[in-house]
C-alpha positions in Angstrom: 10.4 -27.6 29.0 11.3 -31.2 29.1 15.1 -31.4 29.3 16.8 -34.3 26.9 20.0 -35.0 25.9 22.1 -32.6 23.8 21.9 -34.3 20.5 18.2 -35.6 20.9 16.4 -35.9 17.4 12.5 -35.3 17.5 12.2 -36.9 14.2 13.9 -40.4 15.1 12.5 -39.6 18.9 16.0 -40.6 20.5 19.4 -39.7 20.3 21.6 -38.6 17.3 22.4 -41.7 15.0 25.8 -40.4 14.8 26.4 -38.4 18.2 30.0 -38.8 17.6 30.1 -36.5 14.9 27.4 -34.3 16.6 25.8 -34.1 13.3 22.1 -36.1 12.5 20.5 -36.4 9.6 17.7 -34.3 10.5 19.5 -31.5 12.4 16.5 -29.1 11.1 14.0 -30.7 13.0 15.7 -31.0 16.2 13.8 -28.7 18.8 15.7 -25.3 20.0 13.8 -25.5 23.2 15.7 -28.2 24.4 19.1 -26.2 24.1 20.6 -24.2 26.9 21.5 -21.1 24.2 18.9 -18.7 24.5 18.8 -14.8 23.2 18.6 -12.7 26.0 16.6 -9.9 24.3 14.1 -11.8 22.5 13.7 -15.4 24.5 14.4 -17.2 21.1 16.6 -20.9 21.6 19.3 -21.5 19.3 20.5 -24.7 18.1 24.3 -23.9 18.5 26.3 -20.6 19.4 26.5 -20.0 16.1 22.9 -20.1 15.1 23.2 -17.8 18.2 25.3 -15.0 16.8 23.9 -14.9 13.9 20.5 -14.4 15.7 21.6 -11.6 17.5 23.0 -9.8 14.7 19.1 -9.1 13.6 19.4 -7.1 17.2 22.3 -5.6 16.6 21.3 -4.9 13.1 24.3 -6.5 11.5 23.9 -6.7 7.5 27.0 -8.1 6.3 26.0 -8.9 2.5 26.0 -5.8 0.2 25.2 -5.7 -3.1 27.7 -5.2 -5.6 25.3 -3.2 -7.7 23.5 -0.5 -5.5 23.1 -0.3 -1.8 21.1 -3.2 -0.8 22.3 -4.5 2.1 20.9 -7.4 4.0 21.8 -10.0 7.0 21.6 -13.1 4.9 23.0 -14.3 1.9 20.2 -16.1 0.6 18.5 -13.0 0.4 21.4 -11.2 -1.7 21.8 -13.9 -4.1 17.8 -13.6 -4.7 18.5 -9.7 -4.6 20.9 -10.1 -7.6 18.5 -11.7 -10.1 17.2 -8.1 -10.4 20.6 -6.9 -11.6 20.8 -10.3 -13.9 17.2 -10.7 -15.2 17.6 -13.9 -13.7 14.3 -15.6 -12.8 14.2 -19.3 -12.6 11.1 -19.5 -10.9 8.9 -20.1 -14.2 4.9 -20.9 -13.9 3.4 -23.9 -15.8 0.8 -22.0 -17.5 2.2 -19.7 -19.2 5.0 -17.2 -19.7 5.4 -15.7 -16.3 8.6 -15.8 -14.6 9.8 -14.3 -11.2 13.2 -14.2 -8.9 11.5 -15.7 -6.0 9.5 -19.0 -5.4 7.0 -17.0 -3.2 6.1 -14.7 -6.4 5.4 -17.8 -8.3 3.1 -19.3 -5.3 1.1 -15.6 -5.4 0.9 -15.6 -9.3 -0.2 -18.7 -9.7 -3.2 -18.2 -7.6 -4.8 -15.9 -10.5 -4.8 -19.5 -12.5 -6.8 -21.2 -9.6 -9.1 -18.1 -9.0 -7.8 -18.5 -5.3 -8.2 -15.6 -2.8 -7.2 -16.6 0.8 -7.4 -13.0 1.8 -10.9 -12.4 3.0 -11.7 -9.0 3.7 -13.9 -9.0 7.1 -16.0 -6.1 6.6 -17.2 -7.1 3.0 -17.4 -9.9 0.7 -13.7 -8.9 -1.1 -11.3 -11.6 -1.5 -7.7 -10.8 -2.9 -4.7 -12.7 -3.8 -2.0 -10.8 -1.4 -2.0 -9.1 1.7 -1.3 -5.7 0.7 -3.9 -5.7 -1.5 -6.6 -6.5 1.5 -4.8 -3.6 3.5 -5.5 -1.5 0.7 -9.3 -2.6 0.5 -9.6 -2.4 3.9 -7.8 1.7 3.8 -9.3 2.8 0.4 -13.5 1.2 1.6 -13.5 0.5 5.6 -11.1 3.0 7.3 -10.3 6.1 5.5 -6.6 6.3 6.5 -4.0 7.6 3.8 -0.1 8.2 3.4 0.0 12.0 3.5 2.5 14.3 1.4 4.8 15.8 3.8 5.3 18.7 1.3 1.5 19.0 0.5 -1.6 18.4 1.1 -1.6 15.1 -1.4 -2.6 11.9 -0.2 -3.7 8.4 -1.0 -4.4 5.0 1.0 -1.6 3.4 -1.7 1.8 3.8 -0.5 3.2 3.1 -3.9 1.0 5.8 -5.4 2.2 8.2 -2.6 6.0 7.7 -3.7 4.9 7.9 -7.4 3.5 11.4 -6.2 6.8 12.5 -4.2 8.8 10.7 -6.9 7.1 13.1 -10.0 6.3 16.4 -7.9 8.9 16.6 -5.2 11.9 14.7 -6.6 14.5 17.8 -6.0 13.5 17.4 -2.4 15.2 14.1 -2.0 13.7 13.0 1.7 13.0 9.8 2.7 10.1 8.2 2.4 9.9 5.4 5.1 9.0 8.1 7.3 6.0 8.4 6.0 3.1 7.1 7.7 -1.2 6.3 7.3 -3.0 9.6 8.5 -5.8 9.2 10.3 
């Protein structure tokens, strides 16, 4: 990569406005490949050491925020405070149209797609066209592929995960294993 100076700004093209201070007005925009702090497991540039550490804690798997509540724990805040509207009932995210609500601006994006009839999930096998991701994979399980989430206590299975832990949940409760072990059969 093209080496410039340590407090170059892509968005004003030159150097920081205020390098004294080391802080520009459009810090987000200015490029991580041009600085010299680099992860050396996954390649990724960092802004600053600290954008650094707090990188390598994914690696390191480093959750520092824990709910209050129940055992969430996660590696950024923003995700606990968004966490903790399920505790509150909190959801500020409201939708134009009508009465929905959710805790997350992403929820709201996916919901409102069933007022514009969009479906930018295109199944590639068929003419099916979906809202959300998961729901394609499901398609593409349940129609194309045959694979399923088998019952490691029976012979039950299904190409829904949720249905799957519904099953476990209702028949094998007392057995108390975890589920994320569970994986698509062939």
């Amino acid at each position: 990569p093209v080496q410039r100076p340590e407090h170059w700004c892509n968005v004003l093209a030159a150097t920081h406005p205020c390098e004294e201070t080391g802080r520009c007005p459009h810090v987000k925009h200015v490029a991580v490949v041009y600085c010299d702090k680099a992860c050396f497991l996954s390649d990724r540039k960092c802004s600053s050491k600290l954008t650094l550490q707090r990188h390598m804690g994914i690696h390191a798997g480093i959750k520092p925020f824990h709910c209050q509540h129940c055992e969430y724990k996660t590696r950024l805040k923003a995700s606990l405070i968004q966490h903790m509207r399920i505790h509150t009932g909190e959801k500020p995210f409201k939708c134009e149209i009508c009465s929905y609500a959710s805790i997350d601006s992403s929820s709201l994006r996916r919901h409102f797609r069933t007022h514009t009839s969009e479906k930018p999930y295109k199944c590639h096998l068929c003419s099916y066209g979906c809202i959300q991701k998961k729901s394609l994979d499901l398609h593409i399980r349940r129609h194309h592929t045959g694979e399923a989430f088998g019952c490691s206590f029976c012979c039950y299975s299904s190409p829904d995960k949720q249905l799957l832990r519904k099953h476990v949940k209702k028949y094998h409760l007392e057995l108390n294993t975890p589920l994320g072990s569970q994986k698509p059969s062939p």
